[in-house]
C-alpha positions as CSV (number, residue, x, y, z in Angstrom):
1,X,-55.2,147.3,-0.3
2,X,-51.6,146.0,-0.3
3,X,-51.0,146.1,-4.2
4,X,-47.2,144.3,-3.3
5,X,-49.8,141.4,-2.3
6,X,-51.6,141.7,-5.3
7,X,-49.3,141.5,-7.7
8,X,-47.4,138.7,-6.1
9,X,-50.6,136.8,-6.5
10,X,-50.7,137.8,-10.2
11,X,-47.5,136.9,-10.8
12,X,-48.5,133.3,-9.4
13,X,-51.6,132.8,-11.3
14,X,-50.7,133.1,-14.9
15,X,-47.5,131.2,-14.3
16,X,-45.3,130.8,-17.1
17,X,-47.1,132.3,-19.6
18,X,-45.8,135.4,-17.7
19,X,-47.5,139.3,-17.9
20,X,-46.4,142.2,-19.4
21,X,-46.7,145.2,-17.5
22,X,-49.2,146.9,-19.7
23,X,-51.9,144.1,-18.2
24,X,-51.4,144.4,-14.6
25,X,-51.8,147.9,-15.0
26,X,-55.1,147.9,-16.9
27,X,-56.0,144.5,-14.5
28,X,-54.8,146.9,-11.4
29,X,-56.4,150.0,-12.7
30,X,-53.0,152.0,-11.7
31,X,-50.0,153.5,-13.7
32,X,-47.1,151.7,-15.5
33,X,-44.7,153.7,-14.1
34,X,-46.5,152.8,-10.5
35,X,-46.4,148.7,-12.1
36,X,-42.8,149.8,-12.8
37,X,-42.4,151.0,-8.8
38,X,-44.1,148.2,-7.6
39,X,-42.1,145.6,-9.4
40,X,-38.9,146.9,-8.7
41,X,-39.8,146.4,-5.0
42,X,-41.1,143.1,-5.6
43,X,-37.9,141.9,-7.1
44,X,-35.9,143.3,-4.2
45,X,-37.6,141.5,-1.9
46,X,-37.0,137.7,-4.2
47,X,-33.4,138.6,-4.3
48,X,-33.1,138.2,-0.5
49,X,-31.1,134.9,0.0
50,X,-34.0,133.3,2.5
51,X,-36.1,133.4,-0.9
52,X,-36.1,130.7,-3.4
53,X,-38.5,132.4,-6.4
54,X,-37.1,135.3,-8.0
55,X,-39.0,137.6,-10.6
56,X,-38.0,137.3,-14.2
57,X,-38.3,139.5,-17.0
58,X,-38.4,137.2,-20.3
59,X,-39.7,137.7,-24.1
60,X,-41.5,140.7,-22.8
61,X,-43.5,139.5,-19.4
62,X,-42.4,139.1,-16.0
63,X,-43.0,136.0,-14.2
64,X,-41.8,134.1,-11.1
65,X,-39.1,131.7,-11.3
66,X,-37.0,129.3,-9.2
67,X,-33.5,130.6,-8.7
68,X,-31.1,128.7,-10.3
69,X,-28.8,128.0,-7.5
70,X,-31.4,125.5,-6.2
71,X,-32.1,123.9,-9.6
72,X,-30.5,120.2,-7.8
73,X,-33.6,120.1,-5.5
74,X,-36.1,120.8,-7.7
75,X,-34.7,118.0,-10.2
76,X,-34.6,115.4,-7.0
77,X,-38.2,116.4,-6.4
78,X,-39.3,115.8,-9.7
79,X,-37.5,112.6,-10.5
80,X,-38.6,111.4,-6.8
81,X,-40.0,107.7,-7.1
82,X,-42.5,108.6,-4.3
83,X,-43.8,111.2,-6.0
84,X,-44.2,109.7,-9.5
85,X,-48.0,108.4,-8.7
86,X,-50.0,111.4,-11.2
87,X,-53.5,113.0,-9.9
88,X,-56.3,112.7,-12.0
89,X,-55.5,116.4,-13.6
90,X,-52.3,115.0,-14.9
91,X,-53.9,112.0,-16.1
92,X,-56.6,113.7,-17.7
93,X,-54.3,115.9,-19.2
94,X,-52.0,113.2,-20.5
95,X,-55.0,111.9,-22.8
96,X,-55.7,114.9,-24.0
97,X,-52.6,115.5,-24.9
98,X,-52.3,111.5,-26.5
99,X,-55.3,111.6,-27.9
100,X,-55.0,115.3,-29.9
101,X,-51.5,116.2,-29.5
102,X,-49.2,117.7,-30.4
103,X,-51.3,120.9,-28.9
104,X,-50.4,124.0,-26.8
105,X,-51.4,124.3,-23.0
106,X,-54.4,127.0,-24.6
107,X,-55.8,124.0,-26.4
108,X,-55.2,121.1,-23.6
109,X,-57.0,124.4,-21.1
110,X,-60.2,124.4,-23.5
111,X,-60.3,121.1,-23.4
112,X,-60.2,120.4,-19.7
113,X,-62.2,123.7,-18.5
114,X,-59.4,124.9,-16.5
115,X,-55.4,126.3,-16.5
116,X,-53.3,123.0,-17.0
117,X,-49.9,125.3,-16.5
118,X,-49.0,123.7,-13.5
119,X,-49.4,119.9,-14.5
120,X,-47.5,120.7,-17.9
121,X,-44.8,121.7,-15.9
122,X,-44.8,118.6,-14.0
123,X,-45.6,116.7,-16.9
124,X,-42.4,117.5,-18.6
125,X,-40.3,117.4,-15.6
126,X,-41.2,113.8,-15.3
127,X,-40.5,113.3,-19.1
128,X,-43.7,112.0,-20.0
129,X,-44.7,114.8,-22.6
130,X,-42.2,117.3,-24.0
131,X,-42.0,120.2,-26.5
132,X,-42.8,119.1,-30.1
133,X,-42.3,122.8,-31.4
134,X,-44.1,126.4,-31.9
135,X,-47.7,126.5,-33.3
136,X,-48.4,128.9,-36.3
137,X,-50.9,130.5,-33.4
138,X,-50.4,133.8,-32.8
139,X,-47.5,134.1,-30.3
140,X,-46.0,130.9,-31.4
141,X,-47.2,129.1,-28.1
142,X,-45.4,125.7,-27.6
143,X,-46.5,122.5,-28.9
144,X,-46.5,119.4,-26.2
145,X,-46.5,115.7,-27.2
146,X,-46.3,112.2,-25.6
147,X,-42.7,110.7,-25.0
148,X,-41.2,107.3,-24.5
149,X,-41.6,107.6,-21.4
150,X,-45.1,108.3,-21.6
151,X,-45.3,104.7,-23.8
152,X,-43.4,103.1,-21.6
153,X,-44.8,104.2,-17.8
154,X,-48.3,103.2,-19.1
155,X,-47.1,99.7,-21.0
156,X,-47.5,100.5,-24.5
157,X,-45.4,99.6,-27.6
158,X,-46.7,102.7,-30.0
159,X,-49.2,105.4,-29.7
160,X,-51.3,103.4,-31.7
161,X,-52.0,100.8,-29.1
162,X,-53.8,103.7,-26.9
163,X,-57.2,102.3,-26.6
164,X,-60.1,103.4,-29.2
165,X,-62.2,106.1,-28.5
166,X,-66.0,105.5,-30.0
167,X,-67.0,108.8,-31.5
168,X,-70.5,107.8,-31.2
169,X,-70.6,106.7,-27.7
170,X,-73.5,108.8,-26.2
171,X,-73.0,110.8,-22.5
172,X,-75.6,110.7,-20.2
173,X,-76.5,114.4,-19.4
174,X,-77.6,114.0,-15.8
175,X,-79.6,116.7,-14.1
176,X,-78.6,116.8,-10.3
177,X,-81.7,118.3,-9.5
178,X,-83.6,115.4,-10.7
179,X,-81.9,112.6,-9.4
180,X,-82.5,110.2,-7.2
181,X,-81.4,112.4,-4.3
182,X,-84.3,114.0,-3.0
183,X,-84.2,117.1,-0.1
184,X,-86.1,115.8,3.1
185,X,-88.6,118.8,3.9
């Protein structure tokens, strides 16, 4: 097994919450000072010009970043008008975030079912939610919050004028394997 590989691919999936090295090597089942090996060689290899991450050690986790020196592109990207339509992650994750903000990205996660890392980042970049402090949660996590911007992109004078939620509106439950779709035998 190339464990370069697999840590690479670590490094990718918890993002910017970052890992210490303590947890890849109990998630690896190998040494720190083998972690300690492999990451050294890992951040020789981002240093190389041709690369644009580059692994970062901050508030006790390493995590991939983008090198600075390409910051301009990055900001054109995210401030690109073609690119400013948002998925249905990001919208679903703007209501949440309207709805029962300010909350950390653990929260808005439990509440959508999956990791909303990514479309936080993008989120802020495009200015329509932004840090609204630290939680008293272990860690401090971050605390995100609607902007103008948000209020403004979607048409609406105050946060107030967010359409109401019924708390007693009633889901249907529908059980796939009863529906109308029946398997031909």
């Amino acid at each position: 097994m190339n464990l370069l590989g697999v840590l690479e691919g670590i490094l990718f999936v918890v993002g910017e919450e970052g890992i210490s090295i303590k947890t890849i090597a109990e998630t690896l089942e190998i040494k720190e000072e083998e972690i300690k090996v492999l990451l050294k060689e890992l951040k020789e290899e981002y240093e190389k010009e041709n690369r644009g991450l580059k692994l970062t050690f901050l508030g006790n986790v390493f995590k991939l970043t983008t090198k600075q020196e390409h910051k301009e592109y990055y900001q054109k990207l995210a401030t690109n008008p073609n690119l400013n339509s948002l998925s249905m992650a990001a919208l679903e994750t703007l209501a949440i975030i309207a709805y029962n903000g300010p909350m950390t990205r653990a929260e808005v996660d439990d509440a959508r079912g999956v990791s909303s890392s990514h479309i936080i980042r993008k989120l802020v970049a495009k200015e329509l939610i932004k840090e609204a402090g630290k939680s008293d949660m272990p860690g401090r996590p971050n605390l995100y919050k609607i902007t103008k911007d948000f209020l403004d992109y979607f048409g609406l004078a105050t946060i107030e004028d967010l359409p109401k939620i019924d708390d007693e509106t009633e889901f249907i439950d529908e059980d796939l394997y009863n529906s109308i779709y029946k398997e031909n035998n």
